[in-house]
Every structure is written in C-alpha cells, then in structure tokens.
C-alpha positions as CSV (number, residue, x, y, z in Angstrom):
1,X,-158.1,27.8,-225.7
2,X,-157.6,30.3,-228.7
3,X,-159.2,33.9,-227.7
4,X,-161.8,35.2,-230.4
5,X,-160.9,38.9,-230.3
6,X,-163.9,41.0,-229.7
7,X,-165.1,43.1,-233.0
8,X,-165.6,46.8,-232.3
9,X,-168.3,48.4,-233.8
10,X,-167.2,52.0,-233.4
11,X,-164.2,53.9,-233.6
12,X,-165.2,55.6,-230.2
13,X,-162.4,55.3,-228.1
14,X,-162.1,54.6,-224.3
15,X,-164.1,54.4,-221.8
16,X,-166.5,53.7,-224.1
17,X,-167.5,51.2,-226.8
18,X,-169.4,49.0,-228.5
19,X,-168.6,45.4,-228.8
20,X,-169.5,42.1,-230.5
21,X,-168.4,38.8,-229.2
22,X,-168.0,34.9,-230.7
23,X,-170.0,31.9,-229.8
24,X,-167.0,30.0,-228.9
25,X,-166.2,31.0,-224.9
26,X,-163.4,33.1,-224.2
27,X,-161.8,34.1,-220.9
28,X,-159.3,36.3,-219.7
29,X,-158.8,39.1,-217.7
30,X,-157.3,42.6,-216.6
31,X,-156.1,45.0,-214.3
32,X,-158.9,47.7,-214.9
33,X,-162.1,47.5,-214.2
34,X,-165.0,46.5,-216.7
35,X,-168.5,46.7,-217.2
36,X,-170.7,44.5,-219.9
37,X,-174.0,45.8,-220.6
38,X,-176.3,43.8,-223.3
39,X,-178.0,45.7,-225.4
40,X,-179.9,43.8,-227.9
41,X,-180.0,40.3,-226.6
42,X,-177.7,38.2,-223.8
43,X,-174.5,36.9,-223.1
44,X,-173.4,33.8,-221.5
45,X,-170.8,35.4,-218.4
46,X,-168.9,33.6,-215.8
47,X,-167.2,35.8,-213.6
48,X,-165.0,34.3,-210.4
49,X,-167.4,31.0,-211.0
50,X,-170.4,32.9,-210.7
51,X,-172.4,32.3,-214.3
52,X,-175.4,33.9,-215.3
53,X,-177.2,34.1,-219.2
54,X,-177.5,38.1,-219.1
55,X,-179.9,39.8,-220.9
56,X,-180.5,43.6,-221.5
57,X,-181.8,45.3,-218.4
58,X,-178.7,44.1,-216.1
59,X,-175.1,44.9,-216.5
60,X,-171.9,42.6,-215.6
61,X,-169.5,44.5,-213.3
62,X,-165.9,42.6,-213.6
63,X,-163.4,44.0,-211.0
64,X,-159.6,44.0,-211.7
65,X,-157.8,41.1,-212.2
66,X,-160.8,39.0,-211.9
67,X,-160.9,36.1,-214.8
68,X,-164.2,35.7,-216.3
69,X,-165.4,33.3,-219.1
70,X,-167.8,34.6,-222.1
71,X,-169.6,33.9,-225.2
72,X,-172.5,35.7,-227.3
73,X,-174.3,35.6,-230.6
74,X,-172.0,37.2,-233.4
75,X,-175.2,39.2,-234.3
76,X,-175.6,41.0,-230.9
77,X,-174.1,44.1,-229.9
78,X,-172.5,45.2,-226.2
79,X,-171.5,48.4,-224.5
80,X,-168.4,47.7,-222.7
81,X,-166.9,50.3,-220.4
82,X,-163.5,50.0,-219.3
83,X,-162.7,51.7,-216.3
84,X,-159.4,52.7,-213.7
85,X,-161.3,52.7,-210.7
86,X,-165.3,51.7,-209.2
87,X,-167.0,53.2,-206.4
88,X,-166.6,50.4,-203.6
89,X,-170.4,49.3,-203.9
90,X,-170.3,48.5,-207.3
91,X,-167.3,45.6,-206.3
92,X,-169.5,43.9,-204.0
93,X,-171.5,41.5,-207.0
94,X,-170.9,40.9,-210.4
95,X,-174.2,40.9,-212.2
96,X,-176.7,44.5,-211.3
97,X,-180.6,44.8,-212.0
98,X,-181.0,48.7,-214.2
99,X,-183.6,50.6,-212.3
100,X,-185.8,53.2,-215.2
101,X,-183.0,56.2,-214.8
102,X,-180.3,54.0,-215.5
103,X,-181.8,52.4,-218.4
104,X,-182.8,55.9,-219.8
105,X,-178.9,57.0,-219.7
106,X,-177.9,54.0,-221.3
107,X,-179.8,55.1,-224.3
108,X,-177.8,57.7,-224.0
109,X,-175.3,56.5,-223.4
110,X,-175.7,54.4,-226.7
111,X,-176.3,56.7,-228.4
112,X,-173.5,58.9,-227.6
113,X,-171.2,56.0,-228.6
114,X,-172.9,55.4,-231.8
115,X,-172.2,59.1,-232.9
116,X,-168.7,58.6,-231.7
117,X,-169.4,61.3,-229.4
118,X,-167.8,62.1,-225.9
119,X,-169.1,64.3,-223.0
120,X,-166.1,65.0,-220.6
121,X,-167.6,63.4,-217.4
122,X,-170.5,61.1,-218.4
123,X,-168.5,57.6,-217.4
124,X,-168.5,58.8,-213.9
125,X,-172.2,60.0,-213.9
126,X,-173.3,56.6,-215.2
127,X,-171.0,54.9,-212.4
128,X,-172.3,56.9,-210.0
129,X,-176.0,56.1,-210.4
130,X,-174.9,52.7,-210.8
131,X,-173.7,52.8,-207.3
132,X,-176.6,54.7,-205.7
133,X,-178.8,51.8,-206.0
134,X,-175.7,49.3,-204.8
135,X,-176.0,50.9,-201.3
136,X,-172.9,52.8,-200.9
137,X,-171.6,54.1,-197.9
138,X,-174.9,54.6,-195.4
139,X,-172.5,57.5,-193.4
140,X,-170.4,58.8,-196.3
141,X,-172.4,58.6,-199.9
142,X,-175.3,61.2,-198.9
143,X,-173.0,63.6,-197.7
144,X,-171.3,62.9,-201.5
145,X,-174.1,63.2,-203.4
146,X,-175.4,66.7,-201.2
147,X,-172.0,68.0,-202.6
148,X,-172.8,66.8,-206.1
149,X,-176.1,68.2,-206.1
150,X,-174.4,71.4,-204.6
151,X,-171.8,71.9,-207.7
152,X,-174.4,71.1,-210.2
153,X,-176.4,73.9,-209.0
154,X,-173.3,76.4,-208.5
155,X,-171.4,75.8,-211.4
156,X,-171.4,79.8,-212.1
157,X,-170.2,80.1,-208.3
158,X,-167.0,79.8,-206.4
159,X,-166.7,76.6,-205.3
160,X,-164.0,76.3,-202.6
161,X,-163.0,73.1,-201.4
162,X,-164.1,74.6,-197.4
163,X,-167.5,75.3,-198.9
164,X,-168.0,71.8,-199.7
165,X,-166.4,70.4,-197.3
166,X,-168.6,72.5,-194.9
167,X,-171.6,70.8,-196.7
168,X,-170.5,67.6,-196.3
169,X,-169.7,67.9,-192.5
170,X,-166.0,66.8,-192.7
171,X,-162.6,68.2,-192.5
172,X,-161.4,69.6,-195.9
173,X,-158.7,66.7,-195.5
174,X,-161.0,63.6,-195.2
175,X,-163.8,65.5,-197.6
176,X,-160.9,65.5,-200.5
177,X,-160.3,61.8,-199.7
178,X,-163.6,60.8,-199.7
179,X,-164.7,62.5,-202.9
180,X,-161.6,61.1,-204.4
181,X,-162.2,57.4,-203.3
182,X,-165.9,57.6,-204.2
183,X,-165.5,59.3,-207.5
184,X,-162.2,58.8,-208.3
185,X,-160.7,62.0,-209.4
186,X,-159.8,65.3,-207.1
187,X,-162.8,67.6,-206.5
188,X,-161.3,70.9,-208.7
189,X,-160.7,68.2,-211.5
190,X,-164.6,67.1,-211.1
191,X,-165.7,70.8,-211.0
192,X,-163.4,71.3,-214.1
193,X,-165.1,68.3,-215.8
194,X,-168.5,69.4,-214.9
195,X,-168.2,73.0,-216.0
196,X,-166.5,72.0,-219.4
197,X,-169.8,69.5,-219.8
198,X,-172.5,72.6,-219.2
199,X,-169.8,74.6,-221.5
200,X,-170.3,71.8,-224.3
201,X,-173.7,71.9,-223.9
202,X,-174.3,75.8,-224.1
203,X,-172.4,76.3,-227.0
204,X,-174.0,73.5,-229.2
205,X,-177.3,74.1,-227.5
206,X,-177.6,77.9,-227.1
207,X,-176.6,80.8,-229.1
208,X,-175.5,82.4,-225.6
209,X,-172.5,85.0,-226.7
210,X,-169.3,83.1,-225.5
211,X,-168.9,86.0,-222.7
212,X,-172.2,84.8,-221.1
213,X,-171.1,81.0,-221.3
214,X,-168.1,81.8,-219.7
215,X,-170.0,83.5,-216.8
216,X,-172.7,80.6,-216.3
217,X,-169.2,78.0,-215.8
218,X,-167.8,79.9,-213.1
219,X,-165.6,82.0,-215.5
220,X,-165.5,85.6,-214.8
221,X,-162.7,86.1,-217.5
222,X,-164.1,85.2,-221.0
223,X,-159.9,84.4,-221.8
224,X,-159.1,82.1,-219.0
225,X,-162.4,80.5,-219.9
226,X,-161.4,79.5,-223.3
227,X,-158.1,79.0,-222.4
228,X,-159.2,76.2,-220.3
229,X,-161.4,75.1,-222.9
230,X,-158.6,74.2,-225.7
231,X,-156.7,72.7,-223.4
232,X,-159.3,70.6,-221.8
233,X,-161.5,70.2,-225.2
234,X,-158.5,70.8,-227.8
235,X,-160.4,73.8,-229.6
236,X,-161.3,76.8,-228.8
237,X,-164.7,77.8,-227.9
238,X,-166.1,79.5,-231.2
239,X,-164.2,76.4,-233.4
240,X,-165.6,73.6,-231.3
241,X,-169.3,75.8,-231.6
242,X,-168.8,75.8,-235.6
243,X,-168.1,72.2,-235.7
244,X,-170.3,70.1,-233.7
245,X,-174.3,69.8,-233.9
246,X,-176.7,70.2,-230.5
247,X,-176.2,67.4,-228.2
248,X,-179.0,65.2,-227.5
C-alpha cells in the first residue's frame, strides 16, 4: 500500500501540529509516542486492531511502535502531537473521552498552533490533565500533583528538591524518579520550564519592569535571570518583550 503523506497546515514545529489526512487508509508506525485529536470532524483509526470512527471530543493515544491504520476527509483538520514519553495511564487505551478543561485547553492549544506560537511547557500540561482523568497512580499521582500545585504557587520561592520531596512524603531519591517517570523531565528542568512560561507571560502581558519579573520567577539577580532567558528562549528579555504580542 502507497502511504499518502499527511499535509501540514502550519509551519509550527514539534510537538505540535496541525494535520490533514487522505481518504485512502494509511498505516504505519513509530518509535515515539502520538496523539490524534479531531478537530473539525472524524477520522477513521485502527490502532493494534482496535478501530473506532473518532470524532472531535475524544483523542487517539498511539504508544510507540504500535501500527495503526487511518483515513480522513481531505477537508478536515487534526492536531497531532508527537511525543518522547507518556505518563503510564495514558498507555493503558487507545481512544480517551475530553472532559470541559481539557476541551477548553485544546482551544488553546489550537490556537496556539495556528499562530505558530510555543509556550515552553504546555505539551506536558496538556499530557498531564490527560492523565488525571486516566487514573494514574492511586499512591503516587496526588502526591505529584501536591508538588505541582506547590511550584506553581512558589515560583518566586526557593524550591529545593528536599522541599518537595518533603511534600510529597518520599525520599529525595525516589521523589526525583517519580516526577521524572510521571512527567518525564528532572524536577529543576520542570521548574526552569515553568518559571520561563510565567516569565513569557509577564513580559507580553504586564509592563512589570524586567527587575520585578525577574523576582516573581525565582530570580533574585535581574542578570542571571535573563541570562537564562536567552539561552532557554534565544532572546533576551527586553527583545523578546518588543517582539511578541500578549499571549492569549
């Protein structure tokens, strides 16, 4: 069978994008993980000889390596996110109901592609309440998310890996390997990410002097703060400030 390549729609690159597919039925598959979200009408999926006709509301969660079959009206469009690594409950089934919140940050989401725009972070945010309602980890996940909720309120704090793994009731050991294997990154690299999001978001946002932004992400030195900026963003504070509009 000849394999109809899959148009893009945006230049946005990965994890991100938007996708058309053929009516003739493809199949392949990959060794990272995908996820195929309709958007403005279905597509015919077969994944591991489970099939379904999926229409917008539910997503298609394809685990590496696995083949899968698929075919969809030219005229429809897809977001499509490709992905190293999922949190262990969203490997369980293939095809996911979207609860209100995660609908709401699709639109996002969507939108965020369609601007061929990028928040540092946001692929693991939407895998993350993807997972919540998959029922991860009964034990582990709450203690996960109390750290989450924990950083997100802290972000101008010190936040030391004994801290959090104090709140999470583990060993700093087993809380680095848990937050890795649930979110998959280290926990300063998920701070880091976090903090560069809320500085993205102040300086498009806010007329906040640079100083103050620096302080509210944890930054007590206005240089080390955008030093980290150009190297995580690849411009400096003030440039990236002149050249992008508010985030939505």
């Amino acid at each position: 069978m000849t394999r109809p390549l899959a148009a893009s729609l945006s230049s946005t690159p990965l994890p991100f994008s938007l996708r058309r597919y053929q009516h003739d039925v493809s199949s392949h598959s990959h060794d990272f993980a995908q996820l195929v979200i309709p958007l403005d009408g279905p597509i015919e999926i077969e994944v591991q000889g489970q099939g379904q006709r999926l229409s917008p509301g539910f997503a298609c969660v394809i685990a590496p390596g696995l083949r899968h079959d698929y075919a969809a009206d030219p005229a429809l469009s897809f977001l499509v996110q490709e992905s190293p690594w999922l949190p262990a409950a969203l490997a369980e089934r293939p095809f996911i109901p979207l609860d209100e919140p995660q609908r709401h940050y699709l639109a996002f989401l969507r939108q965020m592609v369609a601007q061929d725009r990028h928040v540092a972070g946001m692929e693991q945010v939407w895998l993350g309440l993807l997972a919540e309602t998959q029922g991860m980890g009964p034990t582990l996940a709450p203690r996960i998310l109390r750290v989450q909720r924990h950083i997100e309120a802290h972000l101008a704090e010190p936040l030391t890996n004994e801290r959090l793994a104090a709140l999470a009731c583990l060993g700093q050991s087993q809380f680095k390997h848990a937050f890795r294997q649930q979110l998959g990154m280290s926990v300063s690299h998920y701070i880091r990410q976090r903090r560069m999001t809320l500085a993205r978001t102040l300086l498009a946002q806010t007329p906040l002097p640079i100083g103050e932004i620096a302080c509210r992400c944890g930054y007590q030195n206005q240089g080390a703060f955008a030093e980290r900026f150009l190297t995580e963003i690849g411009l400096t504070p003030t440039l990236w400030r002149q050249q992008n509009g508010p985030l939505p």
